[in-house]
N, C-alpha and C positions, 0 to 999 in steps of 0.2 A: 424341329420344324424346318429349319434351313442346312443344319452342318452334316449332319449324318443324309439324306435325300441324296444332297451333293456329291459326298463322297462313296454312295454306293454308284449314281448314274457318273461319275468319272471314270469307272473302270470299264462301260459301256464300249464295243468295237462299231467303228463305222461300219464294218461288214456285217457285223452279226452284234443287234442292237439289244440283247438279251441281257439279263443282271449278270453279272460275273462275280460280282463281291459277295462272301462271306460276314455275316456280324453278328458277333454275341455279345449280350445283355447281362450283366451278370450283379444282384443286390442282394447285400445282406445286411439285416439291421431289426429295428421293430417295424410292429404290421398294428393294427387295430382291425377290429373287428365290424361288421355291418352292428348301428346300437339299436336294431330291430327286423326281422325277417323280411320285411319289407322296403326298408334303406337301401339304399348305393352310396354311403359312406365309410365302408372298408377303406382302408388306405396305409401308405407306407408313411411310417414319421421320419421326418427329414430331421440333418444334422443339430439345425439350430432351435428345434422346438425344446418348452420347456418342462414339459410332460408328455405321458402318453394320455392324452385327452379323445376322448371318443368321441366331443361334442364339437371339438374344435377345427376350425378352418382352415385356420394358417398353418404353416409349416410343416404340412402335410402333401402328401401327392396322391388323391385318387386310384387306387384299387383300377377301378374300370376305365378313367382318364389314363392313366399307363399304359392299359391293354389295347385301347385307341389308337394311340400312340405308333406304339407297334406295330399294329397291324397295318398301318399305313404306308409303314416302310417296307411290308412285304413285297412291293413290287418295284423295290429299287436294289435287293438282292436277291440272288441267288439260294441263299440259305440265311434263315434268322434261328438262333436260337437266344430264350431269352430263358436263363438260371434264376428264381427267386427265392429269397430264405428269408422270411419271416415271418410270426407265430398269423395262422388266419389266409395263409396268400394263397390260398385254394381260391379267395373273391377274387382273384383277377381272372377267373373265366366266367363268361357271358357264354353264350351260343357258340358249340365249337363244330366245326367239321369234323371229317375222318382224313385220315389218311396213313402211310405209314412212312413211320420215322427210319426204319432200317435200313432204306432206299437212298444211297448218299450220290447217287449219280442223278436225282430229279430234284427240282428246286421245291422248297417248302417254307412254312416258318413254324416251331413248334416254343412250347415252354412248359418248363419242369419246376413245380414249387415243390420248397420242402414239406408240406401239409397241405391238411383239407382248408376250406372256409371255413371251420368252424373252430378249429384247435390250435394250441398252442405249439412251438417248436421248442422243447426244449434239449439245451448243452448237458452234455454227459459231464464233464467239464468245463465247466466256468473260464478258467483259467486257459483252456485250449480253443473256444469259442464254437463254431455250427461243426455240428455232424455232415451237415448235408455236404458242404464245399470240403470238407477233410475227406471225404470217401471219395469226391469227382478230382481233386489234387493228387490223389493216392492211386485213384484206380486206374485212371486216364493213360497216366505216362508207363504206369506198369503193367498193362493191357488186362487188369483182373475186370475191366469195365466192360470189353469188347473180347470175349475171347477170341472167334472166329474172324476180328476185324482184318488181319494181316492170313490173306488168302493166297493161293497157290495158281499162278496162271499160266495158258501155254503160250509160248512166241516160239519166232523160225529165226534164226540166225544166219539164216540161207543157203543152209544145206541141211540143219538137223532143227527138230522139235527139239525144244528147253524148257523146262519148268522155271518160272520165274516170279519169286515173292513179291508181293504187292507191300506196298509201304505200310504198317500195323495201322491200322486207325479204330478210335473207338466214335461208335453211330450212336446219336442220338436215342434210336430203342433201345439198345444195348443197353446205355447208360441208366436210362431209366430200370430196368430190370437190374442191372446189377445194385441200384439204390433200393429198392424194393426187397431184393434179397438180404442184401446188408441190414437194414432196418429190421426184417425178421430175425435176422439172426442177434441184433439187438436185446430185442423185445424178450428174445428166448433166454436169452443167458443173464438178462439182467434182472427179468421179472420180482426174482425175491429179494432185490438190494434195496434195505430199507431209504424212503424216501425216490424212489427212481418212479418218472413218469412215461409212459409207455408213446413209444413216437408212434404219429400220423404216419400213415403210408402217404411216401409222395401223389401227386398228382400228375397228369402231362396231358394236354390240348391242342392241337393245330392254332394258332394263333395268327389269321390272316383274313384279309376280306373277299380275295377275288377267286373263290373256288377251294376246293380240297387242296391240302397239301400229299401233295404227291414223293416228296421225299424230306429228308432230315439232314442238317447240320451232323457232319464226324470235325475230331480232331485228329492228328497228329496223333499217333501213339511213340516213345522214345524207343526207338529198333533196337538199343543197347538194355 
């Protein structure tokens, strides 16, 4: 409500009063489910609760209070992207716009859960923890997330045309497709492995209140 507003409108130019900052969102943990098709009590369990309780109030954070949340701060950056991973975080979209995420030159605010509202996320590995954050760790830096993100462009040196690489970044659509791929290719290979639960296809939404989101959140791809 007060630290994050602040330090998106800090980066704000007297000249040009527009968001400048960047912010991602990033949660992984338990999620609970709405405990009837008609509820808005989906929500994320917090550190200190002492079960996953469906019925319970405390130490829990609202599903659709989070995505409130959010959205609020779409107009103190530039770009929001918000990462969620856990089982059911398909309920944190309400009512979403359009727009596209592939667009990293317009401001937007988007978010990418590892599942529907309805399903579970489950670890391939226990011991290794979420699929979802291992493929966006994995793919991000070594551009399997963005192929196209590190593009070819022309500049003059002031006598000749140069072609000149843009710095690799992987876009928010990208990302999403390349999680969606990865997941099929999952699903494919695992299918007959006794005990394996077949993952949700991620989900992804404009998350904002004042209009379409017109572009997407990129990272940094590592040029090495």
């Amino acid at each position: 409500d007060e630290y994050l507003p602040a330090r998106g409108d800090g980066f704000r130019s007297g000249d040009d009063p527009r968001p400048r900052a960047r912010l991602v969102i990033a949660y992984t943990g338990h999620g609970r489910p709405n405990s009837n098709p008609r509820s808005k009590d989906a929500a994320l369990i917090l550190a200190d609760a002492a079960s996953i309780d469906a019925s319970s109030s405390s130490s829990v954070f609202l599903m659709t209070q989070f995505a409130d949340r959010i959205k609020a701060l779409s107009g103190n950056y530039f770009h929001v992207l918000t990462l969620l991973n856990a089982c059911f975080s398909g309920n944190f979209f309400g009512s979403s716009g359009g727009g596209t995420p592939y667009e990293n030159h317009e401001p937007g605010s988007y978010a990418i859960t590892a599942g529907s509202a309805g399903r579970t996320v489950p670890s391939l590995d226990p011991a290794k923890g979420s699929v979802f954050f291992d493929l966006i760790v994995t793919g991000v830096p070594s551009g399997q997330a963005d192929v196209d993100g590190g593009q070819q462009v022309s500049a003059n040196d002031g006598t000749n045309d140069i072609a000149v690489a843009d710095p690799p970044i992987a876009r928010t659509g990208a990302i999403f497709d390349y999680l969606n791929r990865s997941y099929r290719k999952i699903n494919r290979e695992w299918r007959n492995k006794p005990g394996f639960e077949r993952l949700s296809m991620p989900w992804m939404a404009a998350n904002q209140d004042d209009g379409p989101a017109f572009g997407g959140f990129f990272f940094l791809a590592d040029p090495l």
